[in-house]
Gaussian input, Z-matrix of N, CA and C with variables (Angstrom, degrees):
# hf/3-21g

backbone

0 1
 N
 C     1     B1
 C     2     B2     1     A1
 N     3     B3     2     A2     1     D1
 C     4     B4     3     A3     2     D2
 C     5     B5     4     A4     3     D3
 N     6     B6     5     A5     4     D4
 C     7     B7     6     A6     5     D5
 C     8     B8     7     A7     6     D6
 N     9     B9     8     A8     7     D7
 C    10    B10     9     A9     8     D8
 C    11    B11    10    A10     9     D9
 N    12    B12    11    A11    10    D10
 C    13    B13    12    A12    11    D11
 C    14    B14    13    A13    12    D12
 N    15    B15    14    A14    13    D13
 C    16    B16    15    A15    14    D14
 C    17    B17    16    A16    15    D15
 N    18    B18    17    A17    16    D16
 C    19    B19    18    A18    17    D17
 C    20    B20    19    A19    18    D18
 N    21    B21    20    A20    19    D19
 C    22    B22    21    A21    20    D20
 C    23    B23    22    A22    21    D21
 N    24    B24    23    A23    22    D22
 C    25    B25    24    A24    23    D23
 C    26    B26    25    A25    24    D24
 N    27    B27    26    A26    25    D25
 C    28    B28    27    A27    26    D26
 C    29    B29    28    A28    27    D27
 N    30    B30    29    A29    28    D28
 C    31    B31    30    A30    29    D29
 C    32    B32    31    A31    30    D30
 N    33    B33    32    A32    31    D31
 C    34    B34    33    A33    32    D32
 C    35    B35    34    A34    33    D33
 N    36    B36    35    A35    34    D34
 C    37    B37    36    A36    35    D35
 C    38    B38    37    A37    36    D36
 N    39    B39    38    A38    37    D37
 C    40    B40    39    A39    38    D38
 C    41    B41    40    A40    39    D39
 N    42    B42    41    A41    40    D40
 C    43    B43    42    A42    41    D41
 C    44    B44    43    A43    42    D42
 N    45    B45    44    A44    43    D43
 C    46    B46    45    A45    44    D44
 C    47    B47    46    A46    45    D45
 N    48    B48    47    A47    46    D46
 C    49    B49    48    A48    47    D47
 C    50    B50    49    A49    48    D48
 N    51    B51    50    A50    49    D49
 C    52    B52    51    A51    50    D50
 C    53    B53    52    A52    51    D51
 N    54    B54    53    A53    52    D52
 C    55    B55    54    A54    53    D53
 C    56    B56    55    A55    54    D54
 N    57    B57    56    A56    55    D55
 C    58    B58    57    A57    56    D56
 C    59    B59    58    A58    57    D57
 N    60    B60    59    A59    58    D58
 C    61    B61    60    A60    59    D59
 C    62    B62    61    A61    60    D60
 N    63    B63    62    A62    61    D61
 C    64    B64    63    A63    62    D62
 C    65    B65    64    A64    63    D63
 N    66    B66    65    A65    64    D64
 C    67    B67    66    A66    65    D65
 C    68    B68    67    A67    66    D66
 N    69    B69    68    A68    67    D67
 C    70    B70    69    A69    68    D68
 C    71    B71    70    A70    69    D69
 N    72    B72    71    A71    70    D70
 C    73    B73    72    A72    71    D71
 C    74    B74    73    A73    72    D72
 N    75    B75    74    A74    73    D73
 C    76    B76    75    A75    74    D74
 C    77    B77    76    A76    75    D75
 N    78    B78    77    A77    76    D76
 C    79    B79    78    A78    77    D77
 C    80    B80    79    A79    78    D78
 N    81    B81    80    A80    79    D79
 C    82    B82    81    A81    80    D80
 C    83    B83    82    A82    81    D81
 N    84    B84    83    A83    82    D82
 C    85    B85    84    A84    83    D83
 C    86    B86    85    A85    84    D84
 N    87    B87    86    A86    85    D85
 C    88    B88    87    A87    86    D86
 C    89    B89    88    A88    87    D87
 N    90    B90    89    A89    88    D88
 C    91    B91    90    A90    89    D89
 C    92    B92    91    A91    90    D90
 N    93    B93    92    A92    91    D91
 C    94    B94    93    A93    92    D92
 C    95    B95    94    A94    93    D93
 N    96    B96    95    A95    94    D94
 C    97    B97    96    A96    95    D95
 C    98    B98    97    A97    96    D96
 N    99    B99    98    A98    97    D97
 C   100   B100    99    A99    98    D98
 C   101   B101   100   A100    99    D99
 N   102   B102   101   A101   100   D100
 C   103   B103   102   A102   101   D101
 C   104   B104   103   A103   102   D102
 N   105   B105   104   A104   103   D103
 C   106   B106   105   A105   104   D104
 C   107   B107   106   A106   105   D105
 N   108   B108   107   A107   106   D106
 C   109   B109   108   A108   107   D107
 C   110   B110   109   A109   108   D108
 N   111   B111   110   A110   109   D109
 C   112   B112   111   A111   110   D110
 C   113   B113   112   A112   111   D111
 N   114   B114   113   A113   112   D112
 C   115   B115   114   A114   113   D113
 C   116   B116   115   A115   114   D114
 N   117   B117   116   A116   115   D115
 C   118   B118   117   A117   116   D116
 C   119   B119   118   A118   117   D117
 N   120   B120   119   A119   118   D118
 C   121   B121   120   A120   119   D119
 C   122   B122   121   A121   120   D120
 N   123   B123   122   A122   121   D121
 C   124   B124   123   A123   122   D122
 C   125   B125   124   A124   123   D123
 N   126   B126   125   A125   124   D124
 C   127   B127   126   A126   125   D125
 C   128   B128   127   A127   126   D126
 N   129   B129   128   A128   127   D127
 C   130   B130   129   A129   128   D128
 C   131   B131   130   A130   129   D129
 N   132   B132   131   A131   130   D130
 C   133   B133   132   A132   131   D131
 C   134   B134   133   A133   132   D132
 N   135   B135   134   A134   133   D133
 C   136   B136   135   A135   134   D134
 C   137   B137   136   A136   135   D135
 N   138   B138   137   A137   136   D136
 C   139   B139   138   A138   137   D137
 C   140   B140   139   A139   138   D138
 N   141   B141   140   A140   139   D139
 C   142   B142   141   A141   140   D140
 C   143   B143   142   A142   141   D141
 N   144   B144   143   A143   142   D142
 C   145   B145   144   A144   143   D143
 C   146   B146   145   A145   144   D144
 N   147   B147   146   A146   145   D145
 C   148   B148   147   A147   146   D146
 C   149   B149   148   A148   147   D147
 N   150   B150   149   A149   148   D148
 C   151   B151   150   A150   149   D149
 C   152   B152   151   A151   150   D150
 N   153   B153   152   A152   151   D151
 C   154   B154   153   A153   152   D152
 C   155   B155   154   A154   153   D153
 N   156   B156   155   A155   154   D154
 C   157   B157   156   A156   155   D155
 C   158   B158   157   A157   156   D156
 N   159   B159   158   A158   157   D157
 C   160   B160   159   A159   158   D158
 C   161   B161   160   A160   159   D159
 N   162   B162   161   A161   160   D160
 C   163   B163   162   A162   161   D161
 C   164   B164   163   A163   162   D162
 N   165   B165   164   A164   163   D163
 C   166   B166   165   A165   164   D164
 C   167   B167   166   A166   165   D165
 N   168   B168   167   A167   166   D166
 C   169   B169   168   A168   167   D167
 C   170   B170   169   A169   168   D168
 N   171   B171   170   A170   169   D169
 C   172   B172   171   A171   170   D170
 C   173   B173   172   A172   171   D171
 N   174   B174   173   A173   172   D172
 C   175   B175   174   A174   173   D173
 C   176   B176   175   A175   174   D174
 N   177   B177   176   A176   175   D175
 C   178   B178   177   A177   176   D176
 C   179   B179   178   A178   177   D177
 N   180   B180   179   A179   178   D178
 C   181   B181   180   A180   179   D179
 C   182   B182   181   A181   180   D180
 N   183   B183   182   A182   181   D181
 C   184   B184   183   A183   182   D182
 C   185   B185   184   A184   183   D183
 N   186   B186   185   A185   184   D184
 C   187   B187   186   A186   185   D185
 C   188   B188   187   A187   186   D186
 N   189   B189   188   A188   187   D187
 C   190   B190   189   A189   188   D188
 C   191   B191   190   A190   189   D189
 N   192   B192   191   A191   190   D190
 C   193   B193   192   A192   191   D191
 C   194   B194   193   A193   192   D192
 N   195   B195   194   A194   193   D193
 C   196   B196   195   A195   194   D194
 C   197   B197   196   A196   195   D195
 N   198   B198   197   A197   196   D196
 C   199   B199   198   A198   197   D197
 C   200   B200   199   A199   198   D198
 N   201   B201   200   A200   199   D199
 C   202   B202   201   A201   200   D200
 C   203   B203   202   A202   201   D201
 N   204   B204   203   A203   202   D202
 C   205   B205   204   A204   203   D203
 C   206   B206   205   A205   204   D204
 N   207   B207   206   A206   205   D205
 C   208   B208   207   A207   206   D206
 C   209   B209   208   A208   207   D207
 N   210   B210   209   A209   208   D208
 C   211   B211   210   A210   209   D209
 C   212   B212   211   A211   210   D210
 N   213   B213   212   A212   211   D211
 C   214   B214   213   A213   212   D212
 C   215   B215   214   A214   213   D213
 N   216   B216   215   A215   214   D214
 C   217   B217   216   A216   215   D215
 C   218   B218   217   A217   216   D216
 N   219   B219   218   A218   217   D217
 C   220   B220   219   A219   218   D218
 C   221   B221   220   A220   219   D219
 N   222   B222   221   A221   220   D220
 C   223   B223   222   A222   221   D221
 C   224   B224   223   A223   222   D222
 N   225   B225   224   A224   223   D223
 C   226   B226   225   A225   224   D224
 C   227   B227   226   A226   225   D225
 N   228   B228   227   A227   226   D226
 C   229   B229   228   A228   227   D227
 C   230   B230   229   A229   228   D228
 N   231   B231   230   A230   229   D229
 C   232   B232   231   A231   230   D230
 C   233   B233   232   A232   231   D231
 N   234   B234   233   A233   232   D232
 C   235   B235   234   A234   233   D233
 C   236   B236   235   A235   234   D234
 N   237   B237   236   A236   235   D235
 C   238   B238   237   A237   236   D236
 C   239   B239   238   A238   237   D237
 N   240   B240   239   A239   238   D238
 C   241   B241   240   A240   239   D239
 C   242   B242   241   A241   240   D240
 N   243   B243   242   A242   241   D241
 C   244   B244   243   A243   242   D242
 C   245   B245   244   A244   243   D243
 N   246   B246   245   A245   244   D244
 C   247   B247   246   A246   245   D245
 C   248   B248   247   A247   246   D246
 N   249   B249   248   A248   247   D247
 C   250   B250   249   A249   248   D248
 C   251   B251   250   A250   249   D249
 N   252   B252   251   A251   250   D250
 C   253   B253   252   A252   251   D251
 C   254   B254   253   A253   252   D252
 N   255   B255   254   A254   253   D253
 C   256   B256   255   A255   254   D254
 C   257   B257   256   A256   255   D255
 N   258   B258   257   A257   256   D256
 C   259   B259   258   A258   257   D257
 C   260   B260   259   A259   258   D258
 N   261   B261   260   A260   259   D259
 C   262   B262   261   A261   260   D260
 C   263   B263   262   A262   261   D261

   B1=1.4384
   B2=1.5104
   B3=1.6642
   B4=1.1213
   B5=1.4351
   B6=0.8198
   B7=1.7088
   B8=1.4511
   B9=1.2546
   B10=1.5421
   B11=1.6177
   B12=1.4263
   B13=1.4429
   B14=1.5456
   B15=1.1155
   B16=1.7591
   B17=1.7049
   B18=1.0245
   B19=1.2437
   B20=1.2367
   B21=0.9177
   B22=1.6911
   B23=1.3973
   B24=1.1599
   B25=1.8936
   B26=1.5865
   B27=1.4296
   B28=0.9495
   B29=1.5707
   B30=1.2170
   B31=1.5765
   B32=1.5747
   B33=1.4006
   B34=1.8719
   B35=1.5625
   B36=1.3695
   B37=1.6827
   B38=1.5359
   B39=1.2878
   B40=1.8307
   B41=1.7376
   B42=1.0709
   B43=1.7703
   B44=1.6414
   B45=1.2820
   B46=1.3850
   B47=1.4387
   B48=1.0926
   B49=1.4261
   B50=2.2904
   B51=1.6006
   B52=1.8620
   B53=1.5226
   B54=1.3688
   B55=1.2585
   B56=1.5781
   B57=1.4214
   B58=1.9023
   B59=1.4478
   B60=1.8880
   B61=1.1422
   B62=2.0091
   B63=1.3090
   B64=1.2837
   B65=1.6036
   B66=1.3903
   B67=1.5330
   B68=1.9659
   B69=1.3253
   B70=1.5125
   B71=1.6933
   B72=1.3786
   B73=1.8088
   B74=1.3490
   B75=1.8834
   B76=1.6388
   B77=1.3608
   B78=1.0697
   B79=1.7601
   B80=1.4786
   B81=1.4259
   B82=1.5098
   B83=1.9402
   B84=1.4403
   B85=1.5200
   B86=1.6607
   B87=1.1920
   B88=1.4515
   B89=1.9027
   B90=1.4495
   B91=1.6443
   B92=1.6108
   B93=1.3669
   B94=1.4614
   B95=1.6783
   B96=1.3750
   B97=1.7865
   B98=1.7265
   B99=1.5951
   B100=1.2840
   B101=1.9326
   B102=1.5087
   B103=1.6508
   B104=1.6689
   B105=1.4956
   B106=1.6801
   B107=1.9660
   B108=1.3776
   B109=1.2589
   B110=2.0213
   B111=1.4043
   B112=1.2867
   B113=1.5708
   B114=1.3381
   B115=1.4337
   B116=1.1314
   B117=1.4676
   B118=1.2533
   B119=1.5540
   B120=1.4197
   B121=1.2402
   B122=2.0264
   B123=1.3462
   B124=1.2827
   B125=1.7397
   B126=1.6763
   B127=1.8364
   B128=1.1889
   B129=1.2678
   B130=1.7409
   B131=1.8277
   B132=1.1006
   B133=1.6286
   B134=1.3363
   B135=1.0532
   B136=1.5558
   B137=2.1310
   B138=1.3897
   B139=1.1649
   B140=1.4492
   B141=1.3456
   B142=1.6898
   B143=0.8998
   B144=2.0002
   B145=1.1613
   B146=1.7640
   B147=1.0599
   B148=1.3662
   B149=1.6267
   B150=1.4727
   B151=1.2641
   B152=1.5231
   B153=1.1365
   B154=1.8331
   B155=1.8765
   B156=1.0830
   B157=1.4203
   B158=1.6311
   B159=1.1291
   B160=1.8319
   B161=1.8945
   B162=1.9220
   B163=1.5172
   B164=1.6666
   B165=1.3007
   B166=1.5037
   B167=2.0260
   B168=1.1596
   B169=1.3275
   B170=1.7839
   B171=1.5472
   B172=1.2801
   B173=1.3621
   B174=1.9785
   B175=1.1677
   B176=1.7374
   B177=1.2266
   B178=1.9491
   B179=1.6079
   B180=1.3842
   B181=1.6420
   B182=1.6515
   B183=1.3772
   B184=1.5763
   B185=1.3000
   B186=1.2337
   B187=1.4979
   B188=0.8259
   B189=1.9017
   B190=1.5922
   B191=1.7998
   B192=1.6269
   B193=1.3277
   B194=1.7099
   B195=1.6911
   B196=1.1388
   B197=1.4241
   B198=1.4460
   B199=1.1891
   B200=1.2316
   B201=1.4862
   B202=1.5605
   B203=1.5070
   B204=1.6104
   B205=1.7464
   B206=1.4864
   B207=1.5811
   B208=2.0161
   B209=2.0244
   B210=0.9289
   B211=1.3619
   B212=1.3672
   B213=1.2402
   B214=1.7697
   B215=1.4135
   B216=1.7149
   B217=1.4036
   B218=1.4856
   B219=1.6699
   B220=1.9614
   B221=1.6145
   B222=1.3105
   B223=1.7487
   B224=1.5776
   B225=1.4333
   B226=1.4509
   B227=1.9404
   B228=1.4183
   B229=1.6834
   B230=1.5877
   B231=1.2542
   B232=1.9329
   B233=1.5097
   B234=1.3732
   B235=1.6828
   B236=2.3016
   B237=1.2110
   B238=1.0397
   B239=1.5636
   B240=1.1396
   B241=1.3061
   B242=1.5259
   B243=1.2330
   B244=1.7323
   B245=1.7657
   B246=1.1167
   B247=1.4327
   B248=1.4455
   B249=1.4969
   B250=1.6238
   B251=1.0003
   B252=1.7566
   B253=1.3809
   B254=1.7499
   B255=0.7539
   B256=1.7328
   B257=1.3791
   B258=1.4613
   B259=1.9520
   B260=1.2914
   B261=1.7472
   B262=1.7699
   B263=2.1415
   A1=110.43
   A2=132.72
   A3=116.43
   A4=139.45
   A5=117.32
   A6=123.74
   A7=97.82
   A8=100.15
   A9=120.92
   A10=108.80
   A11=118.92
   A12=120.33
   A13=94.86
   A14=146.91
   A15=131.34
   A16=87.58
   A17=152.11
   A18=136.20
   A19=122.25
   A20=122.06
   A21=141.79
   A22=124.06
   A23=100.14
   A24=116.57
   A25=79.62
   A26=127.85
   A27=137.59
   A28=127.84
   A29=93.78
   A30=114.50
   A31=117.02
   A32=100.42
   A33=97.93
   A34=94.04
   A35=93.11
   A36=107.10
   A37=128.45
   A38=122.36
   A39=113.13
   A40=94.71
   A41=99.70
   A42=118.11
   A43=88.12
   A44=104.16
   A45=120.86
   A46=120.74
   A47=128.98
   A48=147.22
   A49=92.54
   A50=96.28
   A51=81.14
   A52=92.67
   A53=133.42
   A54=92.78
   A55=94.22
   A56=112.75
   A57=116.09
   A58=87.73
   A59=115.00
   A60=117.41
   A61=108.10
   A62=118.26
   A63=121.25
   A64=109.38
   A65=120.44
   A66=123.45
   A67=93.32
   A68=106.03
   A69=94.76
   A70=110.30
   A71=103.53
   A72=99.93
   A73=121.11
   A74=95.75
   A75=100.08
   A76=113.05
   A77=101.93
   A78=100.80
   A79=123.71
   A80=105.23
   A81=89.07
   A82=103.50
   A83=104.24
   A84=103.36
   A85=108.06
   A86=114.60
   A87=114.96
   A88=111.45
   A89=102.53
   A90=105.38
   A91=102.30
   A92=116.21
   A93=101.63
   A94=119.88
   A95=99.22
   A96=101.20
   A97=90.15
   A98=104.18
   A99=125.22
   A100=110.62
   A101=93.52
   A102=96.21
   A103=97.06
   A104=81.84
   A105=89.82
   A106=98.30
   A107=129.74
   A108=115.78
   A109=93.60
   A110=86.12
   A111=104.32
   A112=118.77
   A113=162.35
   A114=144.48
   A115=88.19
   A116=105.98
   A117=125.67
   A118=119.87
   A119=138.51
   A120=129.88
   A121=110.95
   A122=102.39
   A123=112.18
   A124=118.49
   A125=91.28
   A126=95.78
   A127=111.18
   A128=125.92
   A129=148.73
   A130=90.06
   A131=115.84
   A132=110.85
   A133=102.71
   A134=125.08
   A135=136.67
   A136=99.40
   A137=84.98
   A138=98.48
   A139=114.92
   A140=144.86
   A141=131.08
   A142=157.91
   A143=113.47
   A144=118.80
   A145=107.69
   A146=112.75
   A147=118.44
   A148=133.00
   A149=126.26
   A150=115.58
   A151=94.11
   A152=135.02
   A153=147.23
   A154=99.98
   A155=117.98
   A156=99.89
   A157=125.80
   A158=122.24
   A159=108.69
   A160=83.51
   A161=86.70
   A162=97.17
   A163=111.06
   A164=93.53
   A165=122.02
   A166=113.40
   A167=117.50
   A168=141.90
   A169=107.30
   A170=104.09
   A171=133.92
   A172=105.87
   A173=107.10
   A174=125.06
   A175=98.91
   A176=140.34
   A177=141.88
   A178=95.19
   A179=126.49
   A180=125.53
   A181=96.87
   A182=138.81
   A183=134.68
   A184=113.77
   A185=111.04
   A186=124.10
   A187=112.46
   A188=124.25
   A189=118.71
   A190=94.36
   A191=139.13
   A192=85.74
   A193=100.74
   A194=127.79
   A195=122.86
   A196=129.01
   A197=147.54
   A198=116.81
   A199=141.27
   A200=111.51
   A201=124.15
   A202=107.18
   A203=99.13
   A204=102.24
   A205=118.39
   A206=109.21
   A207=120.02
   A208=83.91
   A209=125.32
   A210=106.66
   A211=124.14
   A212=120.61
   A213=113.14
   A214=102.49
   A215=139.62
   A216=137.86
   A217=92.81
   A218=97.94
   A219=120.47
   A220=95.44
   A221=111.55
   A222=108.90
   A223=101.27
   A224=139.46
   A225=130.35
   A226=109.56
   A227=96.55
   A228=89.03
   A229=94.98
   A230=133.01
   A231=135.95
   A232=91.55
   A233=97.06
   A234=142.88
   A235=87.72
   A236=116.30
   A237=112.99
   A238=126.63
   A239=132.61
   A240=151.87
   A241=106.89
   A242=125.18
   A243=132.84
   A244=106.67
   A245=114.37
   A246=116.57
   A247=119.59
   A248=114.43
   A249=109.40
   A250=107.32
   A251=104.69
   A252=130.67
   A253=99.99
   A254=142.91
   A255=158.49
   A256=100.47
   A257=91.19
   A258=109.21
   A259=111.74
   A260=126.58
   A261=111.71
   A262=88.06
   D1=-17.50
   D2=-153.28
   D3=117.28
   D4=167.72
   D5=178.31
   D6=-111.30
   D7=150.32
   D8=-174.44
   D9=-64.47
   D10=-13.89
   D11=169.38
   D12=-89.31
   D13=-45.10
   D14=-167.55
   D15=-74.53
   D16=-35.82
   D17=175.13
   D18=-72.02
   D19=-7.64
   D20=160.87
   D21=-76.81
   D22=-22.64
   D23=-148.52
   D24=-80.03
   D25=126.23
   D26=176.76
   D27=-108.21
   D28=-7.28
   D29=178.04
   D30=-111.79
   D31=27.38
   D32=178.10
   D33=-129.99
   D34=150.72
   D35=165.66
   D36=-73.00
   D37=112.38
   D38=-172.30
   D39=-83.21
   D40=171.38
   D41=-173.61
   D42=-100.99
   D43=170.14
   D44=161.74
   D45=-82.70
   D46=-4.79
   D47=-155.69
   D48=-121.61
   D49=-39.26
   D50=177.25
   D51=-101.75
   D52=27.92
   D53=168.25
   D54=-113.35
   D55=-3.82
   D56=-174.81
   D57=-58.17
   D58=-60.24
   D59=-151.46
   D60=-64.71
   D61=-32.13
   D62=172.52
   D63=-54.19
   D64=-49.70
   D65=-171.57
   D66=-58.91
   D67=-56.46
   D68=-161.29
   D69=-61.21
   D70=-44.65
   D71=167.90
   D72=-28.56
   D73=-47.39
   D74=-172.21
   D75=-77.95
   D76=-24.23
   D77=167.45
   D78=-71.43
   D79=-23.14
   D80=-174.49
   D81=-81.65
   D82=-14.78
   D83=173.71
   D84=-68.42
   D85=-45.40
   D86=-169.41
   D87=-88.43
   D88=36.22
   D89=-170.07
   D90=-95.28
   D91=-25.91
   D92=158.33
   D93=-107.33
   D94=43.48
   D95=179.15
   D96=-125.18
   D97=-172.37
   D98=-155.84
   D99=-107.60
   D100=10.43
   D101=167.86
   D102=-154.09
   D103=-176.12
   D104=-157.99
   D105=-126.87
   D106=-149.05
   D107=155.76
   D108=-148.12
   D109=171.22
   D110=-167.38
   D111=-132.99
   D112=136.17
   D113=156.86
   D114=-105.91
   D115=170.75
   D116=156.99
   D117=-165.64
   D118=108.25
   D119=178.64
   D120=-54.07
   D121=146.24
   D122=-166.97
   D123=-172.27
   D124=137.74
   D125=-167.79
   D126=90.22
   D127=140.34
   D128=164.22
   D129=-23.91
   D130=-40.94
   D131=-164.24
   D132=-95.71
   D133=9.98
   D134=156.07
   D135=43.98
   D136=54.77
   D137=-176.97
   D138=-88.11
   D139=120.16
   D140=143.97
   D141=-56.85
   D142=117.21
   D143=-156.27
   D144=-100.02
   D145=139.07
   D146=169.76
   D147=-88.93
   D148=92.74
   D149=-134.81
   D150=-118.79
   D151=126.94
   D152=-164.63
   D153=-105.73
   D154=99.37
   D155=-179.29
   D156=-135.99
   D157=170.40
   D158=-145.50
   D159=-94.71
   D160=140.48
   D161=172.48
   D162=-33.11
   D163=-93.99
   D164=-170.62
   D165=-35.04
   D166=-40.87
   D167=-154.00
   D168=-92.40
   D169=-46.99
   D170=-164.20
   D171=23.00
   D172=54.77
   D173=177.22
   D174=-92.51
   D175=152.41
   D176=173.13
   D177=-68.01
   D178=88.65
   D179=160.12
   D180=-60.40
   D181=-5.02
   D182=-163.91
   D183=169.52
   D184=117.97
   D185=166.22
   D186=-125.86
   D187=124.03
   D188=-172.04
   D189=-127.93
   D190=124.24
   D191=8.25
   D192=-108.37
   D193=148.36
   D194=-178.30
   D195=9.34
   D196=134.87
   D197=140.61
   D198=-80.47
   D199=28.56
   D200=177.67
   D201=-101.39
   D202=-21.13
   D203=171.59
   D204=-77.50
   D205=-27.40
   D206=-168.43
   D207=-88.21
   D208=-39.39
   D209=168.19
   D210=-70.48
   D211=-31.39
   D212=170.98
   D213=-74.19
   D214=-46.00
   D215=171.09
   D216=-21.29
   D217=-83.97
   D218=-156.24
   D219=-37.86
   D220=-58.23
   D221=-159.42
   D222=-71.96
   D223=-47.34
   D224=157.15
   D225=-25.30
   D226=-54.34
   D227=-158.00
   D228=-72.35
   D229=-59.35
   D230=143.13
   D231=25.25
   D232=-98.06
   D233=-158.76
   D234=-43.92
   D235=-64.04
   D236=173.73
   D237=-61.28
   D238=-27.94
   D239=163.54
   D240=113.86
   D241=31.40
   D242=179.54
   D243=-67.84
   D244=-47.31
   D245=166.90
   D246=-67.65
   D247=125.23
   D248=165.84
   D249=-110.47
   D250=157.99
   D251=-151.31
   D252=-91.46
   D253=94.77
   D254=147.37
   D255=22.66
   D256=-66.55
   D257=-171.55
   D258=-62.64
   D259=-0.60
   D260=-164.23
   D261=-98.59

């Protein structure tokens, strides 16, 4: 996974391939606790969310970042014209 500074590094792009391998790391820490972790790409900006959620419940105790935030992003960039339309 890294040094505690590349997990910090807030200004680099992760792959889809290091963030599978980050979720399972984190899972093998949280294998005798009461949640598990989850990614999932999501939104027009096909952005990744990081989602922490209870065994039993498999209710979201944490989603970073929100998906109420990758929907205000998408509809800002929308609203600006950053998305193109398929059909032009």
């Amino acid at each position: 996974m890294g040094s505690n500074g590349e997990i910090l590094n807030k200004n680099r792009d992760y792959t889809l391939d290091e963030v599978k391998k980050a979720a399972d790391e984190l899972n093998k820490l949280f294998k005798d606790k009461s949640t598990y972790v989850e990614y999932e790409v999501y939104g027009k900006s096909k952005s990744i969310t990081i989602k922490i959620l209870d065994n039993k419940t498999k209710e979201i105790v944490k989603e970073i970042p929100p998906r109420k935030l990758i929907d205000m992003v998408d509809k800002l960039c929308e609203l600006a014209g950053i998305f193109v339309d398929k059909r032009a």
